[in-house]
C-alpha positions as CSV (number, residue, x, y, z in Angstrom):
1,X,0.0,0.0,0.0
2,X,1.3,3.8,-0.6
3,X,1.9,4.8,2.5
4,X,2.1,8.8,3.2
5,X,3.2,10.4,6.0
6,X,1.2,13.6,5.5
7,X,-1.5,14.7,2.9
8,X,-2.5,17.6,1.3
9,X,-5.0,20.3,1.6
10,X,-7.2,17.8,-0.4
11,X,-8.2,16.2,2.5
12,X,-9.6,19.6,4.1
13,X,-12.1,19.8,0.6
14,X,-12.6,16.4,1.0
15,X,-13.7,16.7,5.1
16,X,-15.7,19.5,3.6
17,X,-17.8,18.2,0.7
18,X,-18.6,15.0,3.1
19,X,-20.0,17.4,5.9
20,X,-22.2,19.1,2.8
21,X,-23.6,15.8,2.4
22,X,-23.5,14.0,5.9
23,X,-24.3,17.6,8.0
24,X,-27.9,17.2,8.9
25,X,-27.5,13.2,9.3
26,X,-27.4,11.2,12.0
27,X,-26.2,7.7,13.6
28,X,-28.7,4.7,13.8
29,X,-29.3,4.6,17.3
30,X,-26.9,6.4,19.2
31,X,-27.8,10.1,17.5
32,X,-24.3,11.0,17.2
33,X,-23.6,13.4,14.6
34,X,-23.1,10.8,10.9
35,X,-19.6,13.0,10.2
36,X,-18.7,11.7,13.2
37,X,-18.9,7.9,11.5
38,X,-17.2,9.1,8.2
39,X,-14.4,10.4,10.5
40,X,-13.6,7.0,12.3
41,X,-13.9,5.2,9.0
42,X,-10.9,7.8,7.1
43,X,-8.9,7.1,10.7
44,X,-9.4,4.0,10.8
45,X,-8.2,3.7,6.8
46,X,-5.2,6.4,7.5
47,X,-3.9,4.5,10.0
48,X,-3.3,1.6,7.8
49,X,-1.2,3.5,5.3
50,X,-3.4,4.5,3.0
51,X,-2.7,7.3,0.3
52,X,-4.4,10.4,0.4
53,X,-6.7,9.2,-3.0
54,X,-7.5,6.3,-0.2
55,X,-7.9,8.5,3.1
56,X,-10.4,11.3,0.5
57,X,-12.1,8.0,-0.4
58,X,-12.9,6.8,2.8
59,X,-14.3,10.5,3.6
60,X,-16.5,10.3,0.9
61,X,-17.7,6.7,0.9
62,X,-21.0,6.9,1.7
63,X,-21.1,10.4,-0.3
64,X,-22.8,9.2,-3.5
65,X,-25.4,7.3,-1.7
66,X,-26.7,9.5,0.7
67,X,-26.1,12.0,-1.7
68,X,-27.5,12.7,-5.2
69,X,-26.1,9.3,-6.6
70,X,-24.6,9.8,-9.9
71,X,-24.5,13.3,-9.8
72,X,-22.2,13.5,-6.7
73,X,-20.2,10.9,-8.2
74,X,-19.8,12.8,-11.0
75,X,-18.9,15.8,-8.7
76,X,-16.2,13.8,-7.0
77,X,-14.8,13.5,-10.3
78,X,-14.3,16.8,-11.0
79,X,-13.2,17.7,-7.4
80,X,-10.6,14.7,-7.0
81,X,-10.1,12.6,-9.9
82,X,-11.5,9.3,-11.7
83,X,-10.2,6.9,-9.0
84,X,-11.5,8.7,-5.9
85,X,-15.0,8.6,-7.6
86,X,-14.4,5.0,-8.9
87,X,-13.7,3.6,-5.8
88,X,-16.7,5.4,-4.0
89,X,-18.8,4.2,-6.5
90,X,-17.6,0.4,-5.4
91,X,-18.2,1.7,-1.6
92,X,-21.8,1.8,-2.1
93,X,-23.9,-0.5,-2.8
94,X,-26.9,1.2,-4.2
95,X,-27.3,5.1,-5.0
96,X,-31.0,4.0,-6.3
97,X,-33.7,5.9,-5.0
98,X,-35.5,4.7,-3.4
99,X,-33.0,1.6,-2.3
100,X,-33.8,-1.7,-3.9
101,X,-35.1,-4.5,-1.5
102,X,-32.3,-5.3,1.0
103,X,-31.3,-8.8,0.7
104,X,-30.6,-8.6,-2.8
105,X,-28.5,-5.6,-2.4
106,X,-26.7,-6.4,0.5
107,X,-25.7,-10.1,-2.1
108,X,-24.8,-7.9,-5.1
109,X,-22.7,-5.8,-2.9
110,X,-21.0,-8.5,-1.7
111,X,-20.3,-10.4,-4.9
112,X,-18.7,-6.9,-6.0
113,X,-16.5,-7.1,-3.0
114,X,-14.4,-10.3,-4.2
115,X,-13.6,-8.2,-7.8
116,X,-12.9,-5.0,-5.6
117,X,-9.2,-3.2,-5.8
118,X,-7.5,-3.4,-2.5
119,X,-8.3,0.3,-1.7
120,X,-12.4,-0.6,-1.8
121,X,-11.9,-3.0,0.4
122,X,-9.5,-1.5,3.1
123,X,-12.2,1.6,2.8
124,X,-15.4,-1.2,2.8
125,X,-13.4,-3.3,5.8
126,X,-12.9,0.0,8.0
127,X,-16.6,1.0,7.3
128,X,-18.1,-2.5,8.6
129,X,-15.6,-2.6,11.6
130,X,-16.8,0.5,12.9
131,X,-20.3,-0.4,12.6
132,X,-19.9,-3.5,13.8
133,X,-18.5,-2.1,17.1
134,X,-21.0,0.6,17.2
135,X,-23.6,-1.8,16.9
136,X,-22.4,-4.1,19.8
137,X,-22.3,-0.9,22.3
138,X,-25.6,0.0,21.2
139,X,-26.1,-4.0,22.3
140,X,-25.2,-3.2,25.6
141,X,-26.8,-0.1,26.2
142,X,-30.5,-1.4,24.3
143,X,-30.0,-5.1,24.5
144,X,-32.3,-6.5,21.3
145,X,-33.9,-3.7,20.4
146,X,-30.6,-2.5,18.7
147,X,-31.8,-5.3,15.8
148,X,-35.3,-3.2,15.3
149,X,-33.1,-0.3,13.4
150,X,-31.7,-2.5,11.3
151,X,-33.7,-3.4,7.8
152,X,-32.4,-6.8,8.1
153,X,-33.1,-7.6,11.8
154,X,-31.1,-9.5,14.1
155,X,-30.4,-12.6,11.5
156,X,-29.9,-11.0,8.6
157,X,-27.7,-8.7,10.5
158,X,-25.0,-11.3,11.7
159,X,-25.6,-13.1,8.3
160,X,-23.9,-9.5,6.6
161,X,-21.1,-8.7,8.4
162,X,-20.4,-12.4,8.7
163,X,-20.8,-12.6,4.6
164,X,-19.1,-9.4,3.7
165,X,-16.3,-9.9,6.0
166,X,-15.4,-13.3,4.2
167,X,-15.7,-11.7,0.8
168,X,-13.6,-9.1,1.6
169,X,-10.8,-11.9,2.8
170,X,-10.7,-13.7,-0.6
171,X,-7.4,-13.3,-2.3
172,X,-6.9,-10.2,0.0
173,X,-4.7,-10.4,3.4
174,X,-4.5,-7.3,5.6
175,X,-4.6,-7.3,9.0
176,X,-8.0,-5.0,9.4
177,X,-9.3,-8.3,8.2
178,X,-8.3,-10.0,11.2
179,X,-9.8,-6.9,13.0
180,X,-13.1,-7.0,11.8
181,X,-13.2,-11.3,12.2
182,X,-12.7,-10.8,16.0
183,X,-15.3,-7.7,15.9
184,X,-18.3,-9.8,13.7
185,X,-17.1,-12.5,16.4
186,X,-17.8,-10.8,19.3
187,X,-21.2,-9.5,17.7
188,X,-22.2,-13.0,17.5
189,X,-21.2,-13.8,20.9
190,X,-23.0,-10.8,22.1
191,X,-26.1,-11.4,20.3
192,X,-26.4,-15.0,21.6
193,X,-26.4,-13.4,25.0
């Protein structure tokens, strides 16, 4: 991976387009403020060595999708080149309005994981381990009524992050991986009380 030790002034536009999009949002459950998400994720992505076409990614990966889909991607474009905007576009795995049914999509987005460049799924794998950890404090704070915010409930849930985390692990060795294993673990363990 291209590791930087310091990035540009890119990364400010980039902080600032995602608040544009993310500013009014909040967290599922907790009511934190979303940037606050999209923040951890970029951390979580910088401190693996990503470049700064990585670390903007990350910032923006849930840009196009809470955003105006194809148009934002198209923004992005403009604003920080064709593989910033191609790898959010992998990121997300709908900008369809409104979303398609959720087990298919969650399945497509998966299967779209296994063909992803490493810097989707670095971006992907740092997204899903801060959720998953998010989710299992909620767990102890709410108990089951965390799984009630979720569109696939408490099954389909730990069927996802269990799914996605084994797609992104095909032909791709990182030790986030390992990370988010032990996290999905421990959100099974939690779930089964």
């Amino acid at each position: 991976m291209d590791t930087q030790n310091h990035y540009s002034s890119r990364v400010a536009d980039a902080f600032a387009f995602a608040h544009r999009i993310h500013r009014e949002q909040t967290r599922k459950g907790s009511g934190a403020p979303y940037i606050t998400h999209i923040m951890a994720v970029a951390g979580i992505v910088g401190e693996h060595g990503a470049s700064e076409d990585t670390f903007i990614a990350a910032l923006l990966h849930d840009a196009a999708e809470d955003g105006d889909g194809e148009a934002t991607i198209e923004e992005i474009r403009r604003l920080f080149g064709e593989r910033v905007a191609d790898w959010v576009r992998s990121c997300s795995d709908t900008m369809v309005k409104p979303k398609p049914e959720w087990r298919p999509r969650k399945e497509q987005f998966i299967e779209s994981i296994r063909r992803a460049p490493h810097e989707v799924r670095l971006i992907v794998a740092a997204d899903k381990l801060h959720n998953v950890c998010a989710t299992i404090s909620d767990y102890h704070m709410h108990g089951d009524a965390v799984w009630e915010r979720f569109n696939g409930g408490r099954e389909g849930t730990l069927w996802y992050y269990v799914a996605i985390a084994t797609a992104l692990a095909e032909g791709w060795e990182h030790d986030l991986i390992e990370e988010l294993a032990a996290a999905v673990e421990e959100l099974h363990e939690t779930a089964a009380g």
